[in-house]
C-alpha positions as CSV (number, residue, x, y, z in Angstrom):
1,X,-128.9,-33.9,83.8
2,X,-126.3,-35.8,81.7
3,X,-123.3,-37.0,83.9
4,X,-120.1,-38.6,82.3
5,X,-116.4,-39.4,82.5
6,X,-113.5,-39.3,80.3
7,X,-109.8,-39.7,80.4
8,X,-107.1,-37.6,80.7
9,X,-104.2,-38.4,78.0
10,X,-102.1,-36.2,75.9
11,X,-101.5,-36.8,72.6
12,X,-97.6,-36.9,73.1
13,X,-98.1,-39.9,75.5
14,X,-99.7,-42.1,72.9
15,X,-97.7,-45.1,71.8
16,X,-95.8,-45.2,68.4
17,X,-93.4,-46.2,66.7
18,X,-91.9,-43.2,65.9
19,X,-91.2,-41.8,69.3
20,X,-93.9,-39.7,70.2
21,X,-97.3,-40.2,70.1
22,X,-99.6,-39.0,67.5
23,X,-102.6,-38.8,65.0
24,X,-102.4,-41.4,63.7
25,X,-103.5,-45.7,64.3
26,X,-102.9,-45.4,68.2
27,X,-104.5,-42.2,68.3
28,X,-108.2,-44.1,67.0
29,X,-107.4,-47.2,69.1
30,X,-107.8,-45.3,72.4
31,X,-110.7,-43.2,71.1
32,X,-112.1,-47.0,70.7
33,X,-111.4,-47.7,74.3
34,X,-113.2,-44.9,75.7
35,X,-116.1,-45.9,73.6
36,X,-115.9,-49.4,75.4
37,X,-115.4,-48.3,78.4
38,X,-118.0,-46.2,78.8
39,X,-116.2,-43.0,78.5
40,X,-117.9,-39.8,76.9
41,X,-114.6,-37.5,77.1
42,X,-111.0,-37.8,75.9
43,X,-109.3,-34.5,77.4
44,X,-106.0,-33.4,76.1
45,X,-102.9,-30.8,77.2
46,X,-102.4,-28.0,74.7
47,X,-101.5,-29.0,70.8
48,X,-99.2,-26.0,69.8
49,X,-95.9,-26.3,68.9
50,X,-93.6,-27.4,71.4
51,X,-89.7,-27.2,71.5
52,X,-86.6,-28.7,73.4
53,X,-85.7,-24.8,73.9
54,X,-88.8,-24.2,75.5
55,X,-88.5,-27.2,77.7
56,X,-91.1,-29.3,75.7
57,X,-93.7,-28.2,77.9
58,X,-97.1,-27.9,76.1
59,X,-97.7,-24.6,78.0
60,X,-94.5,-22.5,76.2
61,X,-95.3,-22.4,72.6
62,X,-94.1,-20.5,69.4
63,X,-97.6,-20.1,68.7
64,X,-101.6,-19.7,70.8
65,X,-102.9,-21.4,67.2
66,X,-100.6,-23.6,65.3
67,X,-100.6,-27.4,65.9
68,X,-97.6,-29.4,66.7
69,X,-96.2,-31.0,63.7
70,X,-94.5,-33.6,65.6
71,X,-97.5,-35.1,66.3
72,X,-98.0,-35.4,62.5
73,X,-98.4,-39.0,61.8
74,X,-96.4,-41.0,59.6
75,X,-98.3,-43.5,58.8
76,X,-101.3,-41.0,57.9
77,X,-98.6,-39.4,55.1
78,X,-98.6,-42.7,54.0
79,X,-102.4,-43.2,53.8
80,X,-102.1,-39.7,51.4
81,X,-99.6,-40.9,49.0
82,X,-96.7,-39.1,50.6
83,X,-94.3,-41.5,51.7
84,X,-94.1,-45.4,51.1
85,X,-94.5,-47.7,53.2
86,X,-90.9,-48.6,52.5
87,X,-89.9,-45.1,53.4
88,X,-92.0,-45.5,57.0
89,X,-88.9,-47.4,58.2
90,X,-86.2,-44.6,57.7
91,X,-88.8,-43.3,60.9
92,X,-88.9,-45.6,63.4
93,X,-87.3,-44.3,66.5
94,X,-86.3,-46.9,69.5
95,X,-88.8,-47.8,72.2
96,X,-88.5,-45.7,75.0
97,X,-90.5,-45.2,78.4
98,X,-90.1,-41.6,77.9
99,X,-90.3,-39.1,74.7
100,X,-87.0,-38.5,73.4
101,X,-87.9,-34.7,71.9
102,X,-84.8,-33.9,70.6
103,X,-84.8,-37.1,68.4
104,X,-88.2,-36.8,67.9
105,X,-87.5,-33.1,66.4
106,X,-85.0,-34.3,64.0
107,X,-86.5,-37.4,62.4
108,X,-90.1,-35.7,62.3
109,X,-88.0,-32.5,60.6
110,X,-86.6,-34.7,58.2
111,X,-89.6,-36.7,57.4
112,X,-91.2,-33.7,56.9
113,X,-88.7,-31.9,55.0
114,X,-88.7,-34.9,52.5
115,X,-92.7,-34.6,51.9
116,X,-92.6,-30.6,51.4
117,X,-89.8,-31.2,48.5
118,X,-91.6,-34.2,47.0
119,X,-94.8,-32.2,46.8
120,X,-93.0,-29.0,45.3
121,X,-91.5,-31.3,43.1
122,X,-94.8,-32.5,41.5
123,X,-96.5,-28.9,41.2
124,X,-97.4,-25.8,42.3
125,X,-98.5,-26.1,46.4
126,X,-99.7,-22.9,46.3
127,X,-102.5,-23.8,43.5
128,X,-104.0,-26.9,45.4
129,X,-107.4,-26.1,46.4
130,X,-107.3,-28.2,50.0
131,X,-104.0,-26.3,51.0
132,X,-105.5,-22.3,49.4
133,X,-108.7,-23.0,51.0
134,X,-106.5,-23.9,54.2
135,X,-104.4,-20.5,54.0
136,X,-107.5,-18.5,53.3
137,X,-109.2,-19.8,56.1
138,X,-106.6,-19.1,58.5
139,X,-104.9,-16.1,57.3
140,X,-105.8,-14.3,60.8
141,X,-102.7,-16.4,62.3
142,X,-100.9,-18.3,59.7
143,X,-99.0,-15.9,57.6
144,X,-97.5,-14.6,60.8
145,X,-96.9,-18.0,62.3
146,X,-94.9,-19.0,59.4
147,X,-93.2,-16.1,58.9
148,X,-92.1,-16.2,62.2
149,X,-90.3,-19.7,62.3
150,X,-89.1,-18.8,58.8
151,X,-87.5,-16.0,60.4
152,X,-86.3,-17.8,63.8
153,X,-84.7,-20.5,61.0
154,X,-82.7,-17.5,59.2
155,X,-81.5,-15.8,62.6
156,X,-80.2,-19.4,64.2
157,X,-82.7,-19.1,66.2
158,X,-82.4,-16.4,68.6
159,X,-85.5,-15.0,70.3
160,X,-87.5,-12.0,68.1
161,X,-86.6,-8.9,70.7
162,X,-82.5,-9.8,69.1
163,X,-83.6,-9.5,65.6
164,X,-82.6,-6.5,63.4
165,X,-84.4,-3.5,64.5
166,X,-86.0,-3.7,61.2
167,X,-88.4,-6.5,61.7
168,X,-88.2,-6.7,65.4
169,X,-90.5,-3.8,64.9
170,X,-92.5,-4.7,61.9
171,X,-91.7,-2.5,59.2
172,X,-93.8,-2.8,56.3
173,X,-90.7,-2.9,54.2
174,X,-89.1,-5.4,56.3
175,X,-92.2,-7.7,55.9
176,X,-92.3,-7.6,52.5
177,X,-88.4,-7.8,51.7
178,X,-88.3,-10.8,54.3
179,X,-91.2,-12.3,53.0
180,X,-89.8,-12.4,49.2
181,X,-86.8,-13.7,50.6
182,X,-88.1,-16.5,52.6
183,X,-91.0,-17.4,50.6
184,X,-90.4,-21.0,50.2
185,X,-89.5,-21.5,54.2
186,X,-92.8,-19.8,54.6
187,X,-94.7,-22.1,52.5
188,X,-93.0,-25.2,54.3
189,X,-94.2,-23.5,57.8
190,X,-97.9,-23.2,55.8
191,X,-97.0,-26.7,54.1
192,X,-96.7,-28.4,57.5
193,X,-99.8,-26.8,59.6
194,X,-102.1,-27.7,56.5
195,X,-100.5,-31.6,57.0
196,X,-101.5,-31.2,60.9
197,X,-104.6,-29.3,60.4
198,X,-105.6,-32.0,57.4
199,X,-105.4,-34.9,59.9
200,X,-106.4,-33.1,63.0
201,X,-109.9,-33.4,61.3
202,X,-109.9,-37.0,60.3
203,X,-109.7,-37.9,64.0
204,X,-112.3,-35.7,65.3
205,X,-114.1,-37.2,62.1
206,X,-113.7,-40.6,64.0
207,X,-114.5,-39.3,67.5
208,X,-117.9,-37.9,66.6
209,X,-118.5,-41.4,64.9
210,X,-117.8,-43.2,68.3
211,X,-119.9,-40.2,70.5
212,X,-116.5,-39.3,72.1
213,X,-116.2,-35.4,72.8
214,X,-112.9,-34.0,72.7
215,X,-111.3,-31.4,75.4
216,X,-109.1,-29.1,74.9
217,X,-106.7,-26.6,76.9
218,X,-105.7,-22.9,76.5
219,X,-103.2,-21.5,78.4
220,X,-103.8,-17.7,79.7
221,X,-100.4,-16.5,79.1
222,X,-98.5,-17.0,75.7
223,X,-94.7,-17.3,75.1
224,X,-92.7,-14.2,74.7
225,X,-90.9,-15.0,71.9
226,X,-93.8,-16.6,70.0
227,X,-95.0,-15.2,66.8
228,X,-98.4,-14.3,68.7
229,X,-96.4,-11.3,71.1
230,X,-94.0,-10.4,67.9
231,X,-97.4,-9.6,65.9
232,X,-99.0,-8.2,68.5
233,X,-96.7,-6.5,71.1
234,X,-99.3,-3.5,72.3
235,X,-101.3,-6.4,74.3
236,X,-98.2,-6.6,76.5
237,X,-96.3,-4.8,79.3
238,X,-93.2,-4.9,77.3
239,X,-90.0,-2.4,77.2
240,X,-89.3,-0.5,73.5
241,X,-87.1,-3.4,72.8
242,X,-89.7,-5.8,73.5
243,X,-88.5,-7.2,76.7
244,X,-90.9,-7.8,79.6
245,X,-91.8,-5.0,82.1
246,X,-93.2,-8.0,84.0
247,X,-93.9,-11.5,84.3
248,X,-96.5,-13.6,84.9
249,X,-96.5,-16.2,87.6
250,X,-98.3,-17.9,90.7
251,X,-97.3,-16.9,94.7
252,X,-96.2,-19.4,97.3
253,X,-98.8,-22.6,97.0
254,X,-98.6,-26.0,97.4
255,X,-96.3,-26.8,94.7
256,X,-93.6,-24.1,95.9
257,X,-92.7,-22.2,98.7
258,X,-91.3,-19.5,96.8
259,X,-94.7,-19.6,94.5
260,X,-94.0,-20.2,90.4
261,X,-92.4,-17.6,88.0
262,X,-93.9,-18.6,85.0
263,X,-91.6,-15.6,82.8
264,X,-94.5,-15.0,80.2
265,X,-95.0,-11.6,79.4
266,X,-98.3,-10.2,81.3
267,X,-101.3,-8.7,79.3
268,X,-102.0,-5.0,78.7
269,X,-105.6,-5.5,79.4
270,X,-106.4,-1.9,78.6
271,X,-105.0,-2.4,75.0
272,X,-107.0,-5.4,75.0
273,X,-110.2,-3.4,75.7
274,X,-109.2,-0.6,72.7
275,X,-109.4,-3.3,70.2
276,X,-112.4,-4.7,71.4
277,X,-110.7,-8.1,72.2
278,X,-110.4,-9.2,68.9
279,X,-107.2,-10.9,69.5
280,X,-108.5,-13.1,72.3
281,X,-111.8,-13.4,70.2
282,X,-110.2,-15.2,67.5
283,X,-107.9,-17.2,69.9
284,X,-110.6,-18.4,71.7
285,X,-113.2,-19.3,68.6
286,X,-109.9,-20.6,67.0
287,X,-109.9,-23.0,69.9
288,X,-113.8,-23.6,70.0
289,X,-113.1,-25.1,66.6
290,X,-110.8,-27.8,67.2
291,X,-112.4,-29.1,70.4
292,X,-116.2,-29.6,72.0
293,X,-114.8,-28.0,75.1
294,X,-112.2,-26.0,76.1
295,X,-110.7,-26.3,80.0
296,X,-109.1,-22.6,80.8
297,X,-106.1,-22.7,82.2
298,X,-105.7,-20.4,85.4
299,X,-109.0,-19.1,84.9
300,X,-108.3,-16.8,88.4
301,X,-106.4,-15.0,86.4
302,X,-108.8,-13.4,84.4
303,X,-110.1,-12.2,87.5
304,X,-106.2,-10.6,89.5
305,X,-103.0,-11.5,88.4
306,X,-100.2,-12.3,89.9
307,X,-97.8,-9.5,87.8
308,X,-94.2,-9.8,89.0
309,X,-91.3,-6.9,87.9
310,X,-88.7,-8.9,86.0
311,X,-86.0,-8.4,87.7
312,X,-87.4,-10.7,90.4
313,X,-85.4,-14.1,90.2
314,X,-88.5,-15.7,92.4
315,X,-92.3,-14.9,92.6
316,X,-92.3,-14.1,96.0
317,X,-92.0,-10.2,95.7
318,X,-95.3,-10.2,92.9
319,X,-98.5,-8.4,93.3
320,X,-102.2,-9.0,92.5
321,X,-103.3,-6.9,89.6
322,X,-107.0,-6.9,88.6
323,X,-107.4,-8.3,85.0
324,X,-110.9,-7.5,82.6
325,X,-111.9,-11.4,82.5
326,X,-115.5,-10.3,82.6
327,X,-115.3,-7.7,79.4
328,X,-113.5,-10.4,77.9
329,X,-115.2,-13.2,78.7
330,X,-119.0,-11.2,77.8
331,X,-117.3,-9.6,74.4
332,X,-116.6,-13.5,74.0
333,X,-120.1,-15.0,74.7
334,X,-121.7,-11.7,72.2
335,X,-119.1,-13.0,69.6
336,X,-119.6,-16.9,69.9
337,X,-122.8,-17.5,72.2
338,X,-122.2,-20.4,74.5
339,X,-119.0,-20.9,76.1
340,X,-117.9,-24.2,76.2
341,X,-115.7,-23.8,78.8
342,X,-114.0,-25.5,82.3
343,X,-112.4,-23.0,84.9
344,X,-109.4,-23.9,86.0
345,X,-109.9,-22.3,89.6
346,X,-107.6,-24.2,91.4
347,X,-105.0,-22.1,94.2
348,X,-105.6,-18.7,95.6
349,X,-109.4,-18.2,95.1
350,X,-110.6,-15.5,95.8
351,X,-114.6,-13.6,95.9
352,X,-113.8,-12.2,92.4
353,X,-113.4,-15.5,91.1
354,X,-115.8,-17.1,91.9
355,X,-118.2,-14.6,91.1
356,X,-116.5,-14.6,87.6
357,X,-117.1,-18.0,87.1
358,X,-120.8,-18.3,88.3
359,X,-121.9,-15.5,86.0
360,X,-120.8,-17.4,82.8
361,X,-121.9,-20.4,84.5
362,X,-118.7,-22.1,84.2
363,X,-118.3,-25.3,85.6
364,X,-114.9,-25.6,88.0
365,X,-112.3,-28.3,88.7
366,X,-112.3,-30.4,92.2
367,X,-109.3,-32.0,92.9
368,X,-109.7,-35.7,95.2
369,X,-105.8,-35.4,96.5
370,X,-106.5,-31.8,97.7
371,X,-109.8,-32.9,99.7
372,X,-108.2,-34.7,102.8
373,X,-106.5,-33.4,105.8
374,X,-108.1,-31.3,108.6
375,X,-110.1,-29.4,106.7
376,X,-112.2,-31.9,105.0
377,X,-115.5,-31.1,106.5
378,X,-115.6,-27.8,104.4
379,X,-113.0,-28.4,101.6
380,X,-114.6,-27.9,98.5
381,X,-112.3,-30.5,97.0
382,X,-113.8,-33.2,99.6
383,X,-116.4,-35.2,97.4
384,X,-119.4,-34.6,100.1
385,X,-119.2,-30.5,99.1
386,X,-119.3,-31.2,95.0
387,X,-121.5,-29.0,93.4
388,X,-123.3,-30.0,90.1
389,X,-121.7,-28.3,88.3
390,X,-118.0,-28.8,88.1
391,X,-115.2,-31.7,86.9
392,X,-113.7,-34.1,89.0
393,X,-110.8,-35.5,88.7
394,X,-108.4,-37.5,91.1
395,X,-105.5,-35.3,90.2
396,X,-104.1,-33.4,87.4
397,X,-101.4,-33.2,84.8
398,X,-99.5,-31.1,87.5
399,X,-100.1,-33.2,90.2
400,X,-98.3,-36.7,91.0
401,X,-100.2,-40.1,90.2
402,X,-102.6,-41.1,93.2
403,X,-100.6,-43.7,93.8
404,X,-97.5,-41.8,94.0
405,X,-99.1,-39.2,95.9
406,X,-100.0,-42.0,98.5
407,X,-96.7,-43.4,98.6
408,X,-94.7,-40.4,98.9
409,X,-94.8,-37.8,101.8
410,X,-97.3,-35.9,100.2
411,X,-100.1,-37.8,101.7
412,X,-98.7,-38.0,105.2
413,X,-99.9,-39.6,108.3
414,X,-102.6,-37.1,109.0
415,X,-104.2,-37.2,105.2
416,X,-104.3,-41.1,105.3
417,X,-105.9,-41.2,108.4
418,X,-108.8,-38.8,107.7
419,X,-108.9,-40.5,104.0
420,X,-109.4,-44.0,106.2
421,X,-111.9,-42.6,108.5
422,X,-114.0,-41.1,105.8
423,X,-113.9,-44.3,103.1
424,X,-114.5,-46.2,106.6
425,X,-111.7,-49.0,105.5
426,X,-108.1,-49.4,105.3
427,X,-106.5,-47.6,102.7
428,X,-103.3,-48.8,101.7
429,X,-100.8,-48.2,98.5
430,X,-102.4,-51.5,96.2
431,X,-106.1,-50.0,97.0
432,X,-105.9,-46.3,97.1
433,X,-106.1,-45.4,93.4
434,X,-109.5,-48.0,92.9
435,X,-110.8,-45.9,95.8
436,X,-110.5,-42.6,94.5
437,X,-111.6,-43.7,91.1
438,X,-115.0,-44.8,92.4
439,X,-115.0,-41.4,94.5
440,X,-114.3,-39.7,91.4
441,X,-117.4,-41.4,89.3
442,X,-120.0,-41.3,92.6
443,X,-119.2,-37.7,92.9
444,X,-122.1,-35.4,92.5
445,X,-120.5,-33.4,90.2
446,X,-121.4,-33.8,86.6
447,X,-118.4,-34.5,85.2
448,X,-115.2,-37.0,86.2
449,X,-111.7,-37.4,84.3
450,X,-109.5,-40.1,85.0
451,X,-105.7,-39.6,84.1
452,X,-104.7,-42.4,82.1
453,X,-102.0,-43.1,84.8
454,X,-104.4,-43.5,87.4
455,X,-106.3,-46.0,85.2
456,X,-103.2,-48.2,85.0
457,X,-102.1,-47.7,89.3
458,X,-99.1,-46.5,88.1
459,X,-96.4,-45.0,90.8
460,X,-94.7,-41.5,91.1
461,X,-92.5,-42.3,88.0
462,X,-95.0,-42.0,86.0
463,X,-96.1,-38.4,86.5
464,X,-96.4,-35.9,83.8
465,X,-95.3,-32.9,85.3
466,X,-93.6,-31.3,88.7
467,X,-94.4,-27.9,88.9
468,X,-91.3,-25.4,89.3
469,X,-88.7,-28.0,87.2
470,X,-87.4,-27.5,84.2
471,X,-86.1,-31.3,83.4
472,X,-87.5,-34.2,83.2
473,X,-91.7,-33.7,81.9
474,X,-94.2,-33.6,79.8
475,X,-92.1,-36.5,78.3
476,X,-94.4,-40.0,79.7
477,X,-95.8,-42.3,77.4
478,X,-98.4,-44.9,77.6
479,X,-97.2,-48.4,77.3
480,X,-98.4,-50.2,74.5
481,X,-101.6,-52.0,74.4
482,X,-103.0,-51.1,78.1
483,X,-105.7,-48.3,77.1
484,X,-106.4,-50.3,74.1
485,X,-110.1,-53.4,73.2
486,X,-107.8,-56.0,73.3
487,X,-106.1,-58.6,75.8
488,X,-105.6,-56.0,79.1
489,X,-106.9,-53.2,77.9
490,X,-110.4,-55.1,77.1
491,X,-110.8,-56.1,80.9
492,X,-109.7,-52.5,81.9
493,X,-112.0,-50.9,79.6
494,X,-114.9,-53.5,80.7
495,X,-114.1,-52.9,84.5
496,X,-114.6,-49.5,83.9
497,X,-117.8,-49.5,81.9
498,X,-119.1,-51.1,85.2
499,X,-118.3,-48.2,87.4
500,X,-119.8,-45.3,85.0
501,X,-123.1,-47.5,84.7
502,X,-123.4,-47.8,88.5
503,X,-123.0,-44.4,89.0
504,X,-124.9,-43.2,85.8
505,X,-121.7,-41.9,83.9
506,X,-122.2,-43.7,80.5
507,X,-123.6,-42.2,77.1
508,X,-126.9,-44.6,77.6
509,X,-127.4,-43.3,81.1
510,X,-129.6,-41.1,79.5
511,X,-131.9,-42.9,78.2
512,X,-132.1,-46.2,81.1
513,X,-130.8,-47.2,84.3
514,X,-128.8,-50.0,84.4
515,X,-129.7,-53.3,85.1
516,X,-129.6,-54.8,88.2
517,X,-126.6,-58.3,88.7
């Protein structure tokens, strides 16, 4: 049985120059890393779109298959004859601990805006082979996509469901008069997603050269006004004006006692069924395509929802709802075969769930910061009750850095006694992140994933995301040269190696045990 361990790092939290991280140099620099260090996995957040409107969060997106152009990378543009490297300048965004999105979405707008008009300025786009090939290829998704933010752009961006009735629902003469209208903002939309697209394969190019798989995420729900519900509005429980009859959500857990309304739009998994899936079909191979394996977010929902009425300012008043997950799933696996997948199948789990996930085989997520209090001896999160087949991490992008979690009141007293008594040592703030770490890679479950800011022992300000805010994630960035084969980032990536060989986590694990000091 292969066993490895990768890191958890979005691609917004790379380093650059340019204010957000990208794909581009730093992007192969830590793919290098993990290949030093032992690592087999790099694991990401979503890539769609994200905007300041939205809260920059990588879970509300215009779109379930477009990329995010802001992680477009300058210097690759360069690389392509599209800007100078005298132009590269006119780019360069101040140093900052955190992203700056709003600045990030004008320069990169600008930058791009500048490329588009140069290349329409030297021919006809539309007759390049790369960028038709490109169009055809994705036509199930593209046209939409783009005419969508084409749209959102002509309406100062209101939401779809406050469009003119005309193409709020669709018409075909609406499309078509729209279309003509907006044809070049369209092709800029197209334009960009072919420049994203274009370089998203040149660094899984480079990640299959170092043996570094690449995981990706898929969110159940979708945005409401997103060009995926405007195309497709029969998959939801929405009004005749397109508003939501209900939302999506989470009850009371341990990241809120008045649970999480998420405000997504729920499924209408009976219209779903009618059209055999397709929709979630293509999403899904869509996805299959861009990454080795796919981690699927709040996978109990495909089992029961939580479906709260929208008039409901909290998620306390919500219900449980069953969803078809399994006609979904098995319409999936008949479409694609193997499912490269990881459940989610973390808070309220229930029979149903697990059940769904052991019939696809799916391996789940075990969480070290959940596994110590008074119920250790039976918490499946403890590492002693680790199946084979699941992912360990020491905490998520939701959760706060080990350290922090240590530090702050959300390991109290009672946790950090138990976590003491069953380490059999002292456990204090300076050694608590190397001790789950080497938890993490002993476990017996096949797979471990380290975020990048447990790596580096970094503190609560450093987390990526509180659940229930709305200010201040998704925004941390990686300082420069720590996950990185030089100076630091060498000994870091060399300590590690270490670790994954004694516990038989590294690529050649496969083939030899390591050799004895």
């Amino acid at each position: 049985m292969r066993r490895t361990s990768g890191v958890l790092l979005h691609l917004t939290s790379l380093p650059s120059r340019f204010g957000i991280g990208d794909l581009g140099p730093e992007a192969l620099r830590f793919a290098e890393f993990l290949t030093m260090a032992g690592q087999s996995r790099w694991q990401m957040l979503p890539i769609t779109p994200t905007a300041s409107c939205l809260g920059n969060s990588p879970y509300s997106s215009f779109s379930a298959f477009a990329g995010n152009t802001l992680c477009i990378s300058p210097e690759g543009l360069c690389d392509d004859g599209l800007l100078t490297r005298q132009e590269l300048s006119s780019f360069v965004l101040p140093e900052k601990d955190l992203v700056d999105f709003q600045a990030v979405e004008r320069s990169k707008g600008a930058m791009l805006r500048q490329v588009f008009e140069r290349r329409m300025g030297a021919g006809d786009l539309e007759d390049e082979s790369g960028f038709a090939e490109f169009r055809a290829h994705n036509g199930s998704w593209l046209p939409d996509y783009a005419l969508f933010m084409a749209l959102k752009d002509y309406f100062g961006g209101v939401a779809w469901p406050s469009w003119p009735q005309d193409i709020r629902l669709r018409l075909d003469s609406a499309l078509q008069g729209y279309g003509t209208l907006l044809h070049r903002e369209i092709l800029f939309q197209e334009f960009c997603q072919w420049l994203f697209f274009r370089q998203w394969g040149r660094l899984r190019w480079e990640l299959a050269r170092l043996d570094v798989e690449l995981v990706g995420d898929v969110p159940i729900y979708v945005t409401l006004d997103s060009a995926d519900v405007w195309a497709n509005t029969h998959l939801f429980k929405l009004d005749e004006d397109g508003q939501p009859l209900f939302v999506a959500g989470v009850p009371p857990d341990y990241f809120s006692k008045t649970g999480q309304r998420w405000g997504n739009p729920v499924f209408h998994w009976e219209a779903c069924r009618a059209e055999g899936f397709a929709w979630w079909i293509r999403r899904m191979r869509h996805s299959f395509g861009l990454f080795d394996l796919v981690r699927l977010d709040h996978f109990r929902g495909f089992a029961g929802y939580w479906e709260i009425p929208v008039e409901e300012k909290t998620a306390i008043n919500g219900e449980w709802v069953p969803a078809l997950g399994l006609e979904m799933l098995t319409a999936l696996q008949e479409a694609h075969g193997h499912l490269p997948l990881i459940a989610e199948d973390l808070g309220v789990i229930t029979e149903d769930v697990v059940a769904l996930k052991e019939h696809f085989g799916l391996p789940g997520m075990k969480i070290l910061q959940f596994g110590f209090g008074l119920h250790t001896p039976t918490c499946p999160d403890a590492p002693h009750n680790h199946e084979q087949n699941c992912v360990v991490y020491t905490g998520t992008h939701d959760n706060n850095t080990t350290r922090g979690w240590f530090e702050s009141g959300e390991a109290g007293p009672g946790m950090r006694r138990v976590l003491a008594r069953y380490l059999g040592r002292k456990v204090t703030a300076d050694n608590v992140v190397r001790e789950f770490i080497r938890m993490a890679l002993a476990s017996p479950g096949r797979d471990a994933v380290l975020p990048a800011q447990d790596l580096l022992d970094l503190d609560a300000s450093h987390r990526m995301n509180t659940p229930g805010t709305s200010k201040g994630n998704w925004g941390w960035r990686l300082p420069q040269d720590q996950l990185c084969v030089c100076g630091a980032g060498r000994a870091r990536a060399e300590g590690l190696r270490g670790l994954c060989e004694l516990f038989g986590r590294t690529p050649q694990d496969d083939e030899s045990d390591p050799a004895p000091d």
